[in-house]
C-alpha positions as CSV (number, residue, x, y, z in Angstrom):
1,X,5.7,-32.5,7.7
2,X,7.6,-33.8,4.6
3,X,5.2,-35.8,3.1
4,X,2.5,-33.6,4.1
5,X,0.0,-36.4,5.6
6,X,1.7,-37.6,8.8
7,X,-0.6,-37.7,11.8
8,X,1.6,-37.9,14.4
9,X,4.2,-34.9,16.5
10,X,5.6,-33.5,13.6
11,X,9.4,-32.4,13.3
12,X,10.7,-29.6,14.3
13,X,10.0,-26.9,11.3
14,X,13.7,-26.4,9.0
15,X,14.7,-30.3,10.5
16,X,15.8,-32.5,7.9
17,X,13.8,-34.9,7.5
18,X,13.5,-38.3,5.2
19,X,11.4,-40.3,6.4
20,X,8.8,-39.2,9.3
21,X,8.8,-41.4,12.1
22,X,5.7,-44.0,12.9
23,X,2.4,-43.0,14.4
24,X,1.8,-46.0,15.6
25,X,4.4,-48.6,16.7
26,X,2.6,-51.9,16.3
27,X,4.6,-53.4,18.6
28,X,3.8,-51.0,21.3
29,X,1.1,-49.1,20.5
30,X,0.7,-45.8,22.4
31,X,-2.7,-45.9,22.0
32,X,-5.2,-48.7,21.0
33,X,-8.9,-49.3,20.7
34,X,-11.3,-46.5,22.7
35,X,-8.3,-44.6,23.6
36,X,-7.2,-44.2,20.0
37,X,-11.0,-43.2,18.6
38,X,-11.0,-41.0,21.9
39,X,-7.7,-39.1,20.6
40,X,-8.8,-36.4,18.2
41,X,-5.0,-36.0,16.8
42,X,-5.1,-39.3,15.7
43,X,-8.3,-40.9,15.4
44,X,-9.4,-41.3,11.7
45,X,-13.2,-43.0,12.4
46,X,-14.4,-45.2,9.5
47,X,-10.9,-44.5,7.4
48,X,-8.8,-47.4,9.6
49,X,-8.2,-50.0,7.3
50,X,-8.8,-53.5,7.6
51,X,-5.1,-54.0,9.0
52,X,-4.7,-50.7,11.2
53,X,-8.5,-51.9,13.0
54,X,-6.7,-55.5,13.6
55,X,-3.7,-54.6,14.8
56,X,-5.3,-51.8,16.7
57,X,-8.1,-53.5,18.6
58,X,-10.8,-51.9,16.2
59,X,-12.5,-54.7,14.9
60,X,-16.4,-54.2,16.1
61,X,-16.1,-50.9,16.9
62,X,-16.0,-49.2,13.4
63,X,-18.9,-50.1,11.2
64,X,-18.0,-52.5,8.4
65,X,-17.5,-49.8,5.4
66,X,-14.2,-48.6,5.0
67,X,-14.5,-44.7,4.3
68,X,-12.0,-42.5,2.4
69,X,-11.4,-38.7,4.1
70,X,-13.1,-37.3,0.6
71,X,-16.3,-39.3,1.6
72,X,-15.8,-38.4,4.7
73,X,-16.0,-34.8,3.9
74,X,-19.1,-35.1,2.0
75,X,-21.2,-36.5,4.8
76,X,-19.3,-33.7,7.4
77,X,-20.7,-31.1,4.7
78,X,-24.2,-33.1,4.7
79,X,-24.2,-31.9,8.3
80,X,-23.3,-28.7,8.0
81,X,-25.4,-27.6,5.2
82,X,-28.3,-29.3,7.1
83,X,-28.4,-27.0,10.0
84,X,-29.9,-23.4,9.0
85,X,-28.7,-21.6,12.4
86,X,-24.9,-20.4,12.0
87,X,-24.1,-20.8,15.8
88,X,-25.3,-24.3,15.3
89,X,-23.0,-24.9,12.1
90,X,-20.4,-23.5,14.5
91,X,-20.8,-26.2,17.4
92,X,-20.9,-28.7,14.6
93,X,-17.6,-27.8,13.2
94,X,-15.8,-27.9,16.7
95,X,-17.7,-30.6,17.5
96,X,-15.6,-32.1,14.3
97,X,-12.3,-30.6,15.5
98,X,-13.0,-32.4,19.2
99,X,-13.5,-36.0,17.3
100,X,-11.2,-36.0,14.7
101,X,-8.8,-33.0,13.8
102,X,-7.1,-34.0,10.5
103,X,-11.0,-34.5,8.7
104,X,-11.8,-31.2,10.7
105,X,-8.8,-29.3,9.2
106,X,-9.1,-30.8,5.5
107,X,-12.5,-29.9,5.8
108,X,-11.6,-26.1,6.9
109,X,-8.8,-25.8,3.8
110,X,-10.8,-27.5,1.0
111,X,-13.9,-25.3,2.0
112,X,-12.5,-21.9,3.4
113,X,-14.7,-19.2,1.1
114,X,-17.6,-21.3,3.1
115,X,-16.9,-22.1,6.5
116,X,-14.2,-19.2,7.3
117,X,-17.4,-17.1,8.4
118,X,-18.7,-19.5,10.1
119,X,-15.7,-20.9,12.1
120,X,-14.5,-17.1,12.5
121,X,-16.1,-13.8,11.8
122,X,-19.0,-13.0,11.8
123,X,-20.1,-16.7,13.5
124,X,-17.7,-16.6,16.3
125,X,-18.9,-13.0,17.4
126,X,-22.1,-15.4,18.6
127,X,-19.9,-18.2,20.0
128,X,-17.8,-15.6,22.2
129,X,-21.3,-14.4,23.3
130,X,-22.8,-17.8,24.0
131,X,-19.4,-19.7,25.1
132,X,-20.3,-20.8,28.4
133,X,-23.5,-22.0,27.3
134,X,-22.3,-23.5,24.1
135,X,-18.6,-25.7,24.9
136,X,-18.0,-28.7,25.2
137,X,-15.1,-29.2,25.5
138,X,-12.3,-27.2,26.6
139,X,-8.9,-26.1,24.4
140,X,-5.3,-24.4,25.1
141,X,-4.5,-23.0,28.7
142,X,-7.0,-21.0,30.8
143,X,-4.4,-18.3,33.0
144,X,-6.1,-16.5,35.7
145,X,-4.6,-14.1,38.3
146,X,-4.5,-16.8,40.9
147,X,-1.6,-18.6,38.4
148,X,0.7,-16.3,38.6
149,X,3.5,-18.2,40.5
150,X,3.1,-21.0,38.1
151,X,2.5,-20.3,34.7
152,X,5.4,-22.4,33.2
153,X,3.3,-25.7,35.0
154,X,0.2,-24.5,33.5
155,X,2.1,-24.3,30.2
156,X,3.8,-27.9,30.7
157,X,0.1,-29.6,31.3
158,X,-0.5,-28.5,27.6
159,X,0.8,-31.8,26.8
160,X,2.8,-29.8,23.8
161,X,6.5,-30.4,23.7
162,X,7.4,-28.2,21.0
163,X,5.0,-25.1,20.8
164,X,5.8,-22.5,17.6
165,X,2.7,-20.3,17.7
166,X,0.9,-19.1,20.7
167,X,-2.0,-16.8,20.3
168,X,-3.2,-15.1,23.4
169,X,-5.9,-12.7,24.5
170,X,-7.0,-11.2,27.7
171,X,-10.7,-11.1,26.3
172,X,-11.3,-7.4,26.2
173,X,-11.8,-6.5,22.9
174,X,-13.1,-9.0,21.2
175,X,-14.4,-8.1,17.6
176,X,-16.6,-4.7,17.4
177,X,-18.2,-6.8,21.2
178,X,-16.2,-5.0,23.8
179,X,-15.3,-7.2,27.0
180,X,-16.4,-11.0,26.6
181,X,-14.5,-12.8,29.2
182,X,-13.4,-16.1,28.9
183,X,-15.8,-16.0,26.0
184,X,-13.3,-14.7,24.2
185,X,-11.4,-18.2,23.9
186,X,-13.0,-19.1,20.7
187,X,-11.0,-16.1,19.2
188,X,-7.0,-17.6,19.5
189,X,-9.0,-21.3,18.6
190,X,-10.5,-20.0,15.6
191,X,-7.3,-18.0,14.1
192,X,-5.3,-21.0,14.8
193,X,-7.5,-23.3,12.9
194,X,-7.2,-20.7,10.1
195,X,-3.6,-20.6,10.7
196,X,-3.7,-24.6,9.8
197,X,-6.2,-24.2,7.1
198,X,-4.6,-21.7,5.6
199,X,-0.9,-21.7,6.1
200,X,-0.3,-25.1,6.7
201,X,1.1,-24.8,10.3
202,X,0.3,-28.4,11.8
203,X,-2.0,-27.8,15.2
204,X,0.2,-29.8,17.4
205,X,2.7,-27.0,17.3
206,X,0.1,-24.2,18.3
207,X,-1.5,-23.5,21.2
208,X,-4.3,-21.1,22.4
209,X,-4.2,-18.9,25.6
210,X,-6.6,-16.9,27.5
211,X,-5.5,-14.7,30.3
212,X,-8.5,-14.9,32.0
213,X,-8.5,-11.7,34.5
214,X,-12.0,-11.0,35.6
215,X,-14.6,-9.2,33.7
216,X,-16.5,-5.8,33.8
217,X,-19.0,-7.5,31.5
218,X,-22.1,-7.5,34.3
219,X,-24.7,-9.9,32.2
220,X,-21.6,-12.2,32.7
221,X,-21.1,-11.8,36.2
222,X,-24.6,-12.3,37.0
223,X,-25.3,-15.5,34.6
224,X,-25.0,-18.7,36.7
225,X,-23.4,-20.8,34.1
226,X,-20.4,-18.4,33.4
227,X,-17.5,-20.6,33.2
228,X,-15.1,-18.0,33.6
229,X,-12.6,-15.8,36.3
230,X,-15.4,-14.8,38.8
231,X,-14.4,-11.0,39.5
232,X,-14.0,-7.5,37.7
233,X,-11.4,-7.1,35.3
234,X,-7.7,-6.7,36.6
235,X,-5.9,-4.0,36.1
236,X,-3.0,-1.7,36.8
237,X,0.3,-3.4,38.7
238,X,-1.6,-6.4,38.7
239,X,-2.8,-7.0,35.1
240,X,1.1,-6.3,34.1
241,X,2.6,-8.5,36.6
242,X,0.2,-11.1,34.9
243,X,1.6,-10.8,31.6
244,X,5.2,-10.0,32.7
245,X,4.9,-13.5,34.5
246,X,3.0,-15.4,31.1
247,X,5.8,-13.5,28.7
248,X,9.0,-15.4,30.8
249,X,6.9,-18.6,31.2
250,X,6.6,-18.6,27.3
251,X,10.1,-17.9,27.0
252,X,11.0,-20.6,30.0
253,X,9.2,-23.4,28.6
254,X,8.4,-22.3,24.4
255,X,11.5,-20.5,23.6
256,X,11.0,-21.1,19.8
257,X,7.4,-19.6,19.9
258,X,5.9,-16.7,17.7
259,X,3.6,-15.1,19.6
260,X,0.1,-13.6,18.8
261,X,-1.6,-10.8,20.9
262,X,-5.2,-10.9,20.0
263,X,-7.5,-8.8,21.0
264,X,-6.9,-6.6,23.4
265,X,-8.2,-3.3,24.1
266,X,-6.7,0.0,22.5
267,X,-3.7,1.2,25.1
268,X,-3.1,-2.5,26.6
269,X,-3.1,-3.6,23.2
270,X,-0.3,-0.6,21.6
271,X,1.6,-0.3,25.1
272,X,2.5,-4.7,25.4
273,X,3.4,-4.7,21.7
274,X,6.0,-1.9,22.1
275,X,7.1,-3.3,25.3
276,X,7.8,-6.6,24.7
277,X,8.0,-6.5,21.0
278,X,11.6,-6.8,21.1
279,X,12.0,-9.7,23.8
280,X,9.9,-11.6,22.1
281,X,9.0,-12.1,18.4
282,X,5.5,-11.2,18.5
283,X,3.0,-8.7,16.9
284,X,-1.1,-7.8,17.4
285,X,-3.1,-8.9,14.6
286,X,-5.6,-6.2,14.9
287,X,-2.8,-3.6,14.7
288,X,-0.2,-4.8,12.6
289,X,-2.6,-7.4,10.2
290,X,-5.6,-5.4,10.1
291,X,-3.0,-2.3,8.8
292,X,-1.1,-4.9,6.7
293,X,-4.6,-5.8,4.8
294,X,-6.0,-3.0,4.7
295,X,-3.4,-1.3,3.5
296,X,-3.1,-4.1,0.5
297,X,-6.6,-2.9,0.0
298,X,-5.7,0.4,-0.8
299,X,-2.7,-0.4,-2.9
300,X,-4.8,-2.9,-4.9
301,X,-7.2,0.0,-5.6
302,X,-4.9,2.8,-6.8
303,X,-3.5,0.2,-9.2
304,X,-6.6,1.3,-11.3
305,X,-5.7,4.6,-12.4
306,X,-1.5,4.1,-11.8
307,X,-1.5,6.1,-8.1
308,X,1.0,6.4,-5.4
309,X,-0.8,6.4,-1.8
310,X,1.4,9.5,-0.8
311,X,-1.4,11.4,-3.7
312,X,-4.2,10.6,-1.9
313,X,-6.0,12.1,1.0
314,X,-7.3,9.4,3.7
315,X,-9.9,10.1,6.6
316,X,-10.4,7.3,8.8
317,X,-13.2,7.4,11.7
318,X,-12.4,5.0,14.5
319,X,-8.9,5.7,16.2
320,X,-8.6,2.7,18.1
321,X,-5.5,-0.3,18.2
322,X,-7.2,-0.9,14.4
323,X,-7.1,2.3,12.9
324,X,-3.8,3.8,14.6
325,X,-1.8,0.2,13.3
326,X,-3.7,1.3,9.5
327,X,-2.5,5.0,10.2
328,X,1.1,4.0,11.4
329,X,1.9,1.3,8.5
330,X,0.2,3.9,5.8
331,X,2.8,6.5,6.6
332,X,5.2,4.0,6.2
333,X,4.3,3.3,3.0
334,X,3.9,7.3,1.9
335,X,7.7,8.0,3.5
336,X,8.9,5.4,1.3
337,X,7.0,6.6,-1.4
338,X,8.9,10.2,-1.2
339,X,6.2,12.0,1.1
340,X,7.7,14.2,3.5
341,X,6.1,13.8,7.3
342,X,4.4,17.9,6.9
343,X,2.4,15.9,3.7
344,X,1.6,13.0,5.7
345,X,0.3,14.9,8.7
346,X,-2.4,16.3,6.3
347,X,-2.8,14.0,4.5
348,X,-3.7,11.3,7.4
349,X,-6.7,12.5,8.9
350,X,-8.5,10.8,11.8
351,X,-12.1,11.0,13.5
352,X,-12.8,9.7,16.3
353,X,-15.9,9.4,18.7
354,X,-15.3,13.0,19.6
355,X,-14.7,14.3,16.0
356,X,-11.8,15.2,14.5
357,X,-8.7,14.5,16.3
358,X,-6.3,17.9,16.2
359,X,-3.4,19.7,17.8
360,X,-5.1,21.4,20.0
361,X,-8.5,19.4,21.4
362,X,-8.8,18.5,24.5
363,X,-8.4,15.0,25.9
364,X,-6.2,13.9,22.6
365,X,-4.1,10.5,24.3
366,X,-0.9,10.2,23.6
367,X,-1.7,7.0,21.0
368,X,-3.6,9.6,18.8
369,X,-1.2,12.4,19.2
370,X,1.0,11.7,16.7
371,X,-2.3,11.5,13.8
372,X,-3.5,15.0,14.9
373,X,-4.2,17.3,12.0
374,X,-1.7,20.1,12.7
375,X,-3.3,23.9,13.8
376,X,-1.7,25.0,10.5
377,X,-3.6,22.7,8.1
378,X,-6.8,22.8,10.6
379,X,-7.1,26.8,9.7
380,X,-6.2,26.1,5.7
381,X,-9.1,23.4,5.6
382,X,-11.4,26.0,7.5
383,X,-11.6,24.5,10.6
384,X,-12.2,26.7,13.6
385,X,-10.1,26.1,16.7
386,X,-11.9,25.0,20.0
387,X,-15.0,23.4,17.6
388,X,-15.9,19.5,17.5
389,X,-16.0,18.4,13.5
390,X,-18.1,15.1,12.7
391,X,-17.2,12.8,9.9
392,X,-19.3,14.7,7.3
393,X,-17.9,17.8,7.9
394,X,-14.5,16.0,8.0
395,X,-15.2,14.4,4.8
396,X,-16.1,17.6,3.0
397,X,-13.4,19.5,4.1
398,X,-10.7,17.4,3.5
399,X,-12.3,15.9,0.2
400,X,-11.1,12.4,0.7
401,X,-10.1,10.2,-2.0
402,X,-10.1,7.3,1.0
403,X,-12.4,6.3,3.4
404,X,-11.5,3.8,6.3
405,X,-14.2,2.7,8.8
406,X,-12.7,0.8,12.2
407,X,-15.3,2.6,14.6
408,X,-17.5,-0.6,15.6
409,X,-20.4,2.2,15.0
410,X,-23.4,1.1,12.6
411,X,-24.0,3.0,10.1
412,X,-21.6,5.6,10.7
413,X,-20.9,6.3,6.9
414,X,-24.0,7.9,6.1
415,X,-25.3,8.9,2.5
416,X,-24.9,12.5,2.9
417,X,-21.2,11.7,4.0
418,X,-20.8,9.0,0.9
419,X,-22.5,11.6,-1.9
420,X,-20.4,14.7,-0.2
421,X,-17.0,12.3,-1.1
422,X,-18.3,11.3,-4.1
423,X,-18.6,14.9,-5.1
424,X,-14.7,15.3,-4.9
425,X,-13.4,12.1,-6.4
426,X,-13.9,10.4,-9.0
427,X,-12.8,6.5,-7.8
428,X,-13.2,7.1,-4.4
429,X,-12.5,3.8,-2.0
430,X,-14.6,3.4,1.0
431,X,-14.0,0.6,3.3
432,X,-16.2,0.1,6.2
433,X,-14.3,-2.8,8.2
434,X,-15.9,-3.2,11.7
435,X,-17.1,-6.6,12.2
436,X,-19.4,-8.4,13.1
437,X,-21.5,-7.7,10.1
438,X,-24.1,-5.6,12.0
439,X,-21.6,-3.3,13.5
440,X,-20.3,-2.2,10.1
441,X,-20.1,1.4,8.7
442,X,-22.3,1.0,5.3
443,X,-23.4,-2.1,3.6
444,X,-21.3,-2.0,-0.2
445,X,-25.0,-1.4,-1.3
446,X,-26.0,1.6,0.0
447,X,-22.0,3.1,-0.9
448,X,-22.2,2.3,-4.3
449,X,-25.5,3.7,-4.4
450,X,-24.7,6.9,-3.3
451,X,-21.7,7.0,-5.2
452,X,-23.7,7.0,-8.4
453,X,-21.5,3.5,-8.6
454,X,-18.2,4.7,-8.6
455,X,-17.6,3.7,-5.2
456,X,-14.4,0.7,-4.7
457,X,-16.0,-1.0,-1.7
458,X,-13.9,-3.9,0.6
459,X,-15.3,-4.8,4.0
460,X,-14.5,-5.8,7.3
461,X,-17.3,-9.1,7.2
462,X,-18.3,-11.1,4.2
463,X,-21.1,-9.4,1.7
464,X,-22.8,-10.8,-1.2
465,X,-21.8,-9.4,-4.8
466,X,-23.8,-6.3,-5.7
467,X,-25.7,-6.2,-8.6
468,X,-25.2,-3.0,-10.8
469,X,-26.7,-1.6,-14.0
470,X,-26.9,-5.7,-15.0
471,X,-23.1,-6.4,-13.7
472,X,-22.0,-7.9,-10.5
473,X,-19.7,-6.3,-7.8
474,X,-17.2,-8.2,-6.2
475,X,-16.6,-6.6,-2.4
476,X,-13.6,-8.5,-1.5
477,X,-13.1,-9.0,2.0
478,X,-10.6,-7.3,3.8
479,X,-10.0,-10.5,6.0
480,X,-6.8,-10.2,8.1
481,X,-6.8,-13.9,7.4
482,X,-5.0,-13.2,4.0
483,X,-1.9,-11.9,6.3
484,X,-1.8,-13.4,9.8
485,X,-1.4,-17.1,8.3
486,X,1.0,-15.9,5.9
487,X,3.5,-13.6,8.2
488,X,3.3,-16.0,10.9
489,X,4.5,-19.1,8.9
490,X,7.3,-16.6,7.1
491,X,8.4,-15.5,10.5
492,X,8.6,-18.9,11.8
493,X,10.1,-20.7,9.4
494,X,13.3,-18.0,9.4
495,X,13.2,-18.2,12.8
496,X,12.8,-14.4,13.0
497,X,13.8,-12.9,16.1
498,X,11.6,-9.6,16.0
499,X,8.6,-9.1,13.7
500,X,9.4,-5.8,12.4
501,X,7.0,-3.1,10.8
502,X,8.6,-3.9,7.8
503,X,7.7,-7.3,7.3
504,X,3.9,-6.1,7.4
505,X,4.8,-4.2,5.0
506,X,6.2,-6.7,2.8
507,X,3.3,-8.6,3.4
508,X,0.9,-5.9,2.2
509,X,2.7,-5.1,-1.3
510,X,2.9,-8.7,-2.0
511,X,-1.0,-9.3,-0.8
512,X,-1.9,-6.1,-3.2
513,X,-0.2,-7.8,-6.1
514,X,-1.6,-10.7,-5.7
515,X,-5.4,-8.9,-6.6
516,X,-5.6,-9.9,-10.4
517,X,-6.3,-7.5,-13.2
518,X,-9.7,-9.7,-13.3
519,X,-10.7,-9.1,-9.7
520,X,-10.4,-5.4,-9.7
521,X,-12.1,-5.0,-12.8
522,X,-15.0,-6.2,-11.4
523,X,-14.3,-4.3,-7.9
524,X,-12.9,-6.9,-5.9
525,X,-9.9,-5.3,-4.2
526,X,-8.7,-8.9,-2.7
527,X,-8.3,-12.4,-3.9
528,X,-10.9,-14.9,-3.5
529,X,-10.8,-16.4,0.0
530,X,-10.6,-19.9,-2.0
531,X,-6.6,-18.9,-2.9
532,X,-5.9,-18.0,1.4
533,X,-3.3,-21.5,0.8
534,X,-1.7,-19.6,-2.3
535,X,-1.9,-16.5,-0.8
536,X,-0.5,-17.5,2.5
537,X,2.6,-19.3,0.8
538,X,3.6,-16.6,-1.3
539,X,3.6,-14.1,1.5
540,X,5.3,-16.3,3.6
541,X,8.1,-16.7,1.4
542,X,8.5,-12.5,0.9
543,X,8.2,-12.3,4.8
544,X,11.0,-14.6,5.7
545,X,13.0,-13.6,2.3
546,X,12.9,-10.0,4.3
547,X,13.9,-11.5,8.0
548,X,16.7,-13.5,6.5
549,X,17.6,-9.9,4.3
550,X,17.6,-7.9,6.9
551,X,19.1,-9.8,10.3
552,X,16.2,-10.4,12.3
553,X,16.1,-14.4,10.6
554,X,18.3,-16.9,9.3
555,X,18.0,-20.5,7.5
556,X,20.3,-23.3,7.4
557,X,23.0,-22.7,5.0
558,X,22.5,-24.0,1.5
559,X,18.5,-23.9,2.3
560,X,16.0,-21.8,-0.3
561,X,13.3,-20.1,1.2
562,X,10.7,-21.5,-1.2
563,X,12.0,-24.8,-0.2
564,X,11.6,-24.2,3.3
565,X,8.2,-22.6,3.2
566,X,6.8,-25.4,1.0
567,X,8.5,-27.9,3.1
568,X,6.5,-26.7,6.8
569,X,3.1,-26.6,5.5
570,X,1.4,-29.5,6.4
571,X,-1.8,-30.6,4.3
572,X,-4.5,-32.5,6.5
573,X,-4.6,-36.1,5.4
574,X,-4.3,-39.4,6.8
575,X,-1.2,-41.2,7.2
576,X,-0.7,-45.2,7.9
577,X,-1.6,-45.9,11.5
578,X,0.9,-48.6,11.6
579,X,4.4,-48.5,9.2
């Protein structure tokens, strides 16, 4: 990756390296002709120049026009921008990534704020949906319950020597959707194409995986064409001996790999993270990223009037793998601020689809347990013991100065909730972050409208600006793309051996800071989406700064962190075919 255009296996990420090896050897050309159009990694279409297409058995099958990968881009934009169905700009883009990966990821960095939504949220909530009826051609390994004696084979056909990354799902959770079986690939293919895009991490050393066990999704089960594990979802003994057996395959065959668990339902998803979490550096996007950004979100927002987090009060409906990991890292943050854990237990209040979540109510699982509002603070707020509180008669109880909204429930913020918090604060921040767009709590309209415009407003999908007594609104997306890239390079790159808490947490003060004074003034409460390669290097270089601090990383000696970072991101470009 040290020239930051080479096409071919890159080195191993820290190796010193001078001069990359040759794509190509003329001599003995791995591949030639069809074969070498037919290789997405390395095929280039009309950009082969007039020597590579002789020397490579091109000649007559490239028009004559030799194209440049910024021309290229234009036309690839052409098609885009021609098609006015999203799922269709979707199948164009992979489409892209199937013929030619380099023009695909260049494409992806150069053009992020645009085709992020399309290539993941809200867009590939419709490809998940629609996958068996929409691929075309398959990616990463496909692990069923039948695999379980070989998984390191399954691993090997990969055709990836050297994997780093691995992000995996066993399809249950996907988005605000629910269960989407093996539909539920094109989440782990789209975060590692923003992992590329935005972090520079080259795609041969990343790999997808699905852990395809069954489906209680019935329209699935009875549409002919589902391309997936024919049976009801497995569970108990079984499910764990599946992932027991994929975790020491990983180790068996990727050592070196960071792993990714995506997308799995609440008390899989909280229950694998602690248990292999230290066997295996790994972490769960939608706990530990989602808190990690969201958590920037709030920072970025108290910088306004000069508050700590431990001063505020927060109420946030939806206590599933989302909103626990934005619960557990925010009392992180308010410990370190001073708070003692009495202040914090009040001070963290959660709803869920029952109401409020206290010592106390029935049926309270042992994830929430350690969120519910002590009996002590219950009676001081006026709640009555044995009742069922909804959000609006959380909200105007506890008098929230925040608002967080991972419930997957439409419209669940409601204006008689908004005015009644609104009432009791004069900033207050509301962030309704279910995706896809139509699950989400509020649109930023209808908040800042019943907020009399007071209202700081970040989302879980993309929105357009609000327009506002003859301003515009900025609602900044609270993307966990502006951490996942970032924290995955850092962690790699110091060859981390755990992923600690804390390094979400450096990732979250360093995202918060990087909101400028320009942004919030106009109520944006992240950076443009069009920064994600800025954003992503910078906190990469905090995360592995804190692994190497703290024990859990090392470099080579004499190595600086910025030089390493800088030195593994790989830019899409085309290098010589032949050298």
């Amino acid at each position: 990756m040290s020239d930051g255009s080479w096409t071919g296996e890159p080195p191993a990420i820290n190796a010193e390296v001078d001069e990359p090896p040759p794509s190509i050897d003329p001599e003995n050309p791995r591949l030639a002709g069809p074969e070498l159009l037919n290789c997405p990694a390395l095929n280039k279409d009309s950009a082969f120049n007039v020597e590579e297409r002789g020397l490579l058995r091109l000649q007559g099958l490239l028009p004559w026009r030799v194209g440049t990968i910024e021309e290229q881009m234009e036309l690839e934009l052409e098609h885009i921008r021609r098609k006015v169905d999203d799922l269709e700009k979707y199948i164009g883009l992979i489409a892209l990534q199937d013929r030619n990966e380099t023009l695909f990821h260049r494409l992806l960095a150069d053009h992020i704020e645009e085709l992020a939504p399309i290539i993941y949220t809200p867009t590939v909530g419709q490809a998940c949906r629609q996958f068996s009826h929409v691929m075309r051609r398959p990616r990463g390994v496909w692990i069923t319950p039948d695999d379980v004696g070989r998984i390191p084979d399954l691993l090997r056909n990969s055709g990836h020597d050297d994997v780093r990354l691995i992000v995996v799902t066993d399809n249950e959770r996907i988005l605000g959707l629910g269960d989407q079986g093996a539909g539920g690939m094109a989440i782990p293919v789209g975060k590692l194409a923003l992992y590329s895009a935005g972090a520079g991490i080259h795609p041969s050393l990343a790999l997808p995986v699905s852990l395809d066990c069954g489906t209680d999704n019935e329209e699935l089960l009875h549409d002919p064409h589902y391309l997936g594990y024919p049976g009801p979802r497995l569970r108990g003994a079984g499910y764990d001996e599946l992932v027991e057996a994929f975790v020491e395959a990983v180790l068996e065959v990727y050592p070196h790999a960071l792993l990714q668990w995506e997308d799995f339902k609440q008390h899989n998803a909280i229950r694998l993270l602690d248990r292999y979490r230290h066997r295996i550096a790994s972490f769960n996007d939608d706990i530990q990223g989602t808190a990690a950004v969201v958590v920037a979100g709030m920072l970025a927002a108290l910088r306004t009037g000069g508050e700590a987090l431990s001063e505020q009060r927060i109420v946030l409906l939806g206590a599933g793998a989302a909103g626990l990991g934005i619960a557990r890292l925010a009392e992180t943050v308010m410990i370190e601020e001073g708070a003692d854990q009495a202040l914090v237990r009040r001070a963290l209040v959660m709803v869920d689809s029952k109401g409020l979540i206290y010592e106390g109510r029935p049926d309270v699982d042992r994830d929430k347990a350690p969120f519910a509002l002590p009996r002590r603070d219950l009676l001081e707020l006026g709640f009555e013991p044995g009742g069922s509180f909804d959000l609006e008669a959380v909200v105007r109880r506890v008098a929230p100065t925040i608002l967080v909204g991972s419930s997957g429930a439409r419209g669940a913020f409601t204006e008689s909730a908004i005015r009644a918090m609104a009432a009791q604060t004069k900033a207050p921040v509301v962030l309704p972050l279910s995706n896809p767009t139509e699950r989400s709590e509020a649109t930023p309209t209808d908040v800042l409208a019943w907020s009399e415009g007071r209202a700081l407003v970040a989302t879980g999908s993309p929105f357009e600006p609000v327009d506002l007594d003859g301003a515009q609104r900025i609602i900044g997306q609270a993307n966990n793309v502006f951490v996942f890239p970032g924290v995955g390079l850092g962690a790699i790159v110091a060859n981390a051996r755990e992923v600690t808490d804390q390094l979400f947490l450096r990732a979250a003060t360093t995202l918060a800071g990087l909101v400028s004074d320009e942004r919030l003034e106009k109520g944006a409460l992240y950076p443009p989406l069009s920064s994600l390669r800025d954003v992503s290097r910078t906190i990469a270089v905090a995360v592995a700064t804190e692994a190497c601090a703290n024990g859990g990383g090392s470099l080579a000696p004499g190595t600086s962190v910025e030089a390493a970072i800088e030195g593994a991101m790989w830019t899409p470009d085309y290098a010589p075919s032949i050298r």
